[in-house]
C-alpha positions as CSV (number, residue, x, y, z in Angstrom):
1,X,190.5,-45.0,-78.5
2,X,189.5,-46.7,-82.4
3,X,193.5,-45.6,-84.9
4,X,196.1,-44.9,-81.9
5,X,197.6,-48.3,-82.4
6,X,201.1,-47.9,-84.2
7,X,200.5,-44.4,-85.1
8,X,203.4,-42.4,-84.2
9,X,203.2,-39.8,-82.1
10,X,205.3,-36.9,-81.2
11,X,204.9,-35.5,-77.4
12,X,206.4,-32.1,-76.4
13,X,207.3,-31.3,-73.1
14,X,206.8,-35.3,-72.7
15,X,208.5,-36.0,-69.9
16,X,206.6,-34.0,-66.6
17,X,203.1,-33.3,-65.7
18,X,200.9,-33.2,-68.3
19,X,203.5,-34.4,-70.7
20,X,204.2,-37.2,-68.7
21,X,200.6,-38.6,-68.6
22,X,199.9,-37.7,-72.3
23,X,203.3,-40.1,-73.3
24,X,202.1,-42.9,-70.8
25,X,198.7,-43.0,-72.5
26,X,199.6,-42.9,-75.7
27,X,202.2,-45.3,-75.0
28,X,199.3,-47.5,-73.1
29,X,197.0,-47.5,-76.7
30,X,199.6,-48.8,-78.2
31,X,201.0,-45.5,-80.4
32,X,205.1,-45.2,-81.0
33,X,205.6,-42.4,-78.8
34,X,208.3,-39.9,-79.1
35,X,208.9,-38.0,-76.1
36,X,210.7,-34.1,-76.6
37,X,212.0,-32.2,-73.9
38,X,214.9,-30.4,-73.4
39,X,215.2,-32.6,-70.2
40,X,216.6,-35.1,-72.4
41,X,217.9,-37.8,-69.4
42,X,214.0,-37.6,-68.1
43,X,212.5,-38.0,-71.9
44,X,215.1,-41.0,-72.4
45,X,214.4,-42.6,-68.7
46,X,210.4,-42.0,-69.2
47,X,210.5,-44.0,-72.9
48,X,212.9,-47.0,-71.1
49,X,210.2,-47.3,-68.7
50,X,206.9,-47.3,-70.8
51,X,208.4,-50.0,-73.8
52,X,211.7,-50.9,-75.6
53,X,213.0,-48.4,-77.7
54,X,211.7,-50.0,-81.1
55,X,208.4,-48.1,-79.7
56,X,208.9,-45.3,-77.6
57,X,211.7,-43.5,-77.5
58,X,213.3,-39.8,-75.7
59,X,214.9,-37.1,-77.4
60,X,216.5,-34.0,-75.8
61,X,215.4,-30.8,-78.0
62,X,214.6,-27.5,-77.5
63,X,212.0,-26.3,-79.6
64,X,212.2,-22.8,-79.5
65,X,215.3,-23.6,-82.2
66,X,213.8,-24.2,-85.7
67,X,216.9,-26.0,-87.0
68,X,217.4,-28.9,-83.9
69,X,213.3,-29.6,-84.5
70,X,214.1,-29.9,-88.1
71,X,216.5,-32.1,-87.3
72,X,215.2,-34.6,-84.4
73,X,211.8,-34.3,-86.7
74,X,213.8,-36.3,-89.2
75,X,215.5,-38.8,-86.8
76,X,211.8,-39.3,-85.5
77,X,210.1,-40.2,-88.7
78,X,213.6,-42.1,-89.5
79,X,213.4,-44.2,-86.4
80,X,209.5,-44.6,-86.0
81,X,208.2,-43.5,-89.5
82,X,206.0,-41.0,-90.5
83,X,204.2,-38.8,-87.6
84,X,200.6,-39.3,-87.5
85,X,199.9,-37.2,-84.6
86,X,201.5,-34.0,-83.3
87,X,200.8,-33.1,-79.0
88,X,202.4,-29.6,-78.6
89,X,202.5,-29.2,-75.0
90,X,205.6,-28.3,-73.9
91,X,205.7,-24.4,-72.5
92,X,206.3,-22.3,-69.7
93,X,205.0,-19.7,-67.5
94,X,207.1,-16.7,-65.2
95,X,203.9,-15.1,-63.3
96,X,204.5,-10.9,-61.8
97,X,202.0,-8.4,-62.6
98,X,202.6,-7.6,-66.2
99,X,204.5,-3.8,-65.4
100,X,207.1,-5.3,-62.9
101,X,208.3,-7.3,-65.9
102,X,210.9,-6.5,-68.5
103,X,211.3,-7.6,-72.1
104,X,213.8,-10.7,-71.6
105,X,211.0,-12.2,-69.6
106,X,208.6,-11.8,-72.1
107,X,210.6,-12.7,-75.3
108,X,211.6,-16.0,-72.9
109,X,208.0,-16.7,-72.6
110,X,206.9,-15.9,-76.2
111,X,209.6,-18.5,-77.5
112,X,208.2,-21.4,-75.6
113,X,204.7,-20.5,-75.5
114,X,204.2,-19.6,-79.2
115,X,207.4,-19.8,-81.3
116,X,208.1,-23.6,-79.7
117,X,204.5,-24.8,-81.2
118,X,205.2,-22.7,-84.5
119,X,208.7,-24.4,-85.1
120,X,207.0,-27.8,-84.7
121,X,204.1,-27.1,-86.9
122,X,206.0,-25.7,-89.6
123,X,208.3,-29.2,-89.3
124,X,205.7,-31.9,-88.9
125,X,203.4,-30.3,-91.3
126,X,205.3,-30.6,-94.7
127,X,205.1,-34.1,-94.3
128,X,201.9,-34.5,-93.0
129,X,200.5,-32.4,-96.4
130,X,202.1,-34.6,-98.6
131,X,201.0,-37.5,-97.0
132,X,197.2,-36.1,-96.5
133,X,196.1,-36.9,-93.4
134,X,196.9,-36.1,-89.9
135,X,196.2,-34.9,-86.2
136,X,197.2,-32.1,-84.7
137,X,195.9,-31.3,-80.6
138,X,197.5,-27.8,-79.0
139,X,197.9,-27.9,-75.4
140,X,196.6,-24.3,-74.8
141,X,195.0,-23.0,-71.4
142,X,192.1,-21.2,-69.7
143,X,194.2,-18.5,-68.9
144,X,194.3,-18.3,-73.3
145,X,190.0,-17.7,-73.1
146,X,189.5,-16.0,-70.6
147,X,192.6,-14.2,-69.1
148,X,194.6,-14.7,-66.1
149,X,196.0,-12.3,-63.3
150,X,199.7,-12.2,-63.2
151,X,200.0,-14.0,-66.2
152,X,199.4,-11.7,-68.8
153,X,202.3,-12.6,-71.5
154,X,201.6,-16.3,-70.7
155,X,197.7,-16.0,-71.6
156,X,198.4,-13.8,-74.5
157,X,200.4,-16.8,-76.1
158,X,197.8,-19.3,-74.9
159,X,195.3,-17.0,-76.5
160,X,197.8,-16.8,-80.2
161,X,197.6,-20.8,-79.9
162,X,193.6,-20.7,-80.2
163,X,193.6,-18.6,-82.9
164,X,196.8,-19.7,-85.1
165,X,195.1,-23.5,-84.5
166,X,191.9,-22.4,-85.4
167,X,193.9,-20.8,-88.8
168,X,195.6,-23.8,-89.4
169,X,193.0,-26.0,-89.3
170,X,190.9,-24.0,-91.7
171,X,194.1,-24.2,-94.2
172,X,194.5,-27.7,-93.4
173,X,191.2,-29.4,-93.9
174,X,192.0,-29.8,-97.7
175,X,194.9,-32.2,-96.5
176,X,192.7,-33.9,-94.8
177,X,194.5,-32.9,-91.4
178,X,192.5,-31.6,-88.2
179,X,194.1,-29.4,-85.6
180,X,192.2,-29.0,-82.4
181,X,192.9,-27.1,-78.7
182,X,192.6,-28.7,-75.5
183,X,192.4,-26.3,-72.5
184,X,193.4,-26.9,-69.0
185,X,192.4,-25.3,-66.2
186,X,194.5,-25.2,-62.9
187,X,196.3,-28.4,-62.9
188,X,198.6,-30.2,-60.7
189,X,201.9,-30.0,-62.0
190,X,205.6,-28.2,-61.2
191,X,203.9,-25.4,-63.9
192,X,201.3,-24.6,-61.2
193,X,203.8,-25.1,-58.3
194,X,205.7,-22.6,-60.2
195,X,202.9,-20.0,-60.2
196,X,201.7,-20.3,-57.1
197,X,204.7,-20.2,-54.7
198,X,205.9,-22.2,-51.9
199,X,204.5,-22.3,-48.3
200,X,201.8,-20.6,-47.4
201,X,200.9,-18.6,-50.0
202,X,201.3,-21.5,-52.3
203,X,198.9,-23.4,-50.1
204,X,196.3,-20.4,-50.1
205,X,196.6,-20.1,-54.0
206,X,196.2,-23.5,-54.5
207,X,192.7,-23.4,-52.1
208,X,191.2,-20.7,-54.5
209,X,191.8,-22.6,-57.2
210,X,190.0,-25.0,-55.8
211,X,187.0,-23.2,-54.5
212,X,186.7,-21.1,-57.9
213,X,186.5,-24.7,-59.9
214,X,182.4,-26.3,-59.7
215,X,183.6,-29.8,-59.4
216,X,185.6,-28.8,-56.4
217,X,189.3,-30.0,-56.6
218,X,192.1,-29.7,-58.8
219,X,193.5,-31.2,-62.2
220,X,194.9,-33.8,-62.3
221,X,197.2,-34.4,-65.5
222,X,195.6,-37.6,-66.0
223,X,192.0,-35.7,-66.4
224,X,193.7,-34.3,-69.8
225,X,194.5,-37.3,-71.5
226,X,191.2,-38.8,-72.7
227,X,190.2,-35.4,-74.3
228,X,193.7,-35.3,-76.1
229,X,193.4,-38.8,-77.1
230,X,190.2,-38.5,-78.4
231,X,191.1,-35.2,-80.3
232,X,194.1,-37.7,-81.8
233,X,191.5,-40.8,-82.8
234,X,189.5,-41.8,-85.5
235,X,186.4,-41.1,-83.4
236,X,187.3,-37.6,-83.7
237,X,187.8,-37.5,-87.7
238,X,185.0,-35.2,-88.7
239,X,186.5,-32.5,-85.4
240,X,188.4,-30.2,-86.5
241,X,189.3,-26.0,-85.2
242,X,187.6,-26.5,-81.8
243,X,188.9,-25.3,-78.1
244,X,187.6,-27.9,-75.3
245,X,188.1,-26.9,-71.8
246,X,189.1,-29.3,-69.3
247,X,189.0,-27.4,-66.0
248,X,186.6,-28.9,-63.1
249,X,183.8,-26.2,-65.0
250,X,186.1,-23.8,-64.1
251,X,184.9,-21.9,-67.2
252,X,182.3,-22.3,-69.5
253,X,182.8,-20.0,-72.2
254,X,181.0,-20.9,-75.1
């Protein structure tokens, strides 16, 4: 991709699944990668792995608390310099049919989901303003557009991402900043394994994910990667408050 090399990039929930292939990538174009997760030994043993730490480095954060991503935002941009590109996709997900849950649950989800990606904005962007110029990509999901059984809290902060990123980028544009969505669909990672259970009903979950999805398999994290990447490039400068869909054709909403 044309502008990922030595931009510095900030990765949330960088160190599994779709996190995890994101900071590899972007490691692989030749970006200064920092990875966040509150996983901090895996974020530190990821960025030994993928370069020395002049270049990629791991930082234990969570970022449903405003003050420690003010905080490790500064040590970033200390460390690395200025952040160029901002990948919120760290989040989680506690499936039950929406009136079998209780309010803890929900405010849990709410504060990774949403709050997480609103503490991060609110830190990165006051720098990227004054600078005037930079990319923002939101790791939202299908179950955000279109709804989701047994995920009802869980969509309804995918579908808050959409519209706050389709918000900011209308206030950004003057800054010369784009903020875009990128949307998977049912993906293989310890997020799905979570959702669909263990054993057999895992397996049989798993299956009609598979036969609901036109190109006929599953996600892989490594099919999300070239549409983030591209959302981060200079080939995608004149892109800004759009939702791209990266789910086998699983849904084609318009």
């Amino acid at each position: 991709m044309r502008g990922l090399k030595d931009k510095v990039v900030v990765v949330t929930g960088g160190a599994r699944g779709i996190g995890n292939a994101l900071s590899r990538r972007f490691a692989a174009e030749g970006a200064k990668v920092a990875i966040f997760d509150v996983l901090e030994s895996e974020a530190q043993s990821l960025a030994s792995e993928l370069s020395d730490a002049t270049h990629v480095r791991g930082y234990g954060i969570d970022i449903t608390d405003l003050s420690v991503v003010r905080s490790s935002i500064a040590q970033v941009e200390a460390e690395l310099g200025p952040i160029d590109v901002l990948v919120n996709n760290a989040g989680r997900n506690r499936p039950g049919n929406f009136v079998d849950t209780d309010p803890e649950n929900w405010q849990l989800m709410i504060a990774s989901n949403f709050v997480g990606p609103l503490n991060m904005h609110h830190a990165v962007l006051q720098n990227m303003t004054r600078r005037g110029q930079g990319r923002v990509v939101n790791i939202s999901s299908d179950a955000g557009r279109v709804g989701s059984p047994n995920e009802a809290v869980y969509s309804g902060c995918k579908g808050a991402i959409i519209a706050f990123s389709k918000t900011m980028a209308r206030e950004l544009a003057r800054s010369k900043i784009t903020v875009n969505v990128v949307c998977p669909g049912p993906t293989e990672t310890q997020l799905f394994r979570d959702v669909a259970g263990d054993g057999e009903r895992g397996e049989q979950f798993r299956k009609a994910a598979v036969q609901r999805t036109p190109l006929g398999r599953m996600g892989q994290p490594e099919d999300v990667v070239g549409a983030v990447c591209f959302l981060a490039s200079d080939d995608a400068a004149f892109i800004t408050g759009q939702v791209l869909s990266v789910s086998g054709g699983l849904t084609m909403a318009g």
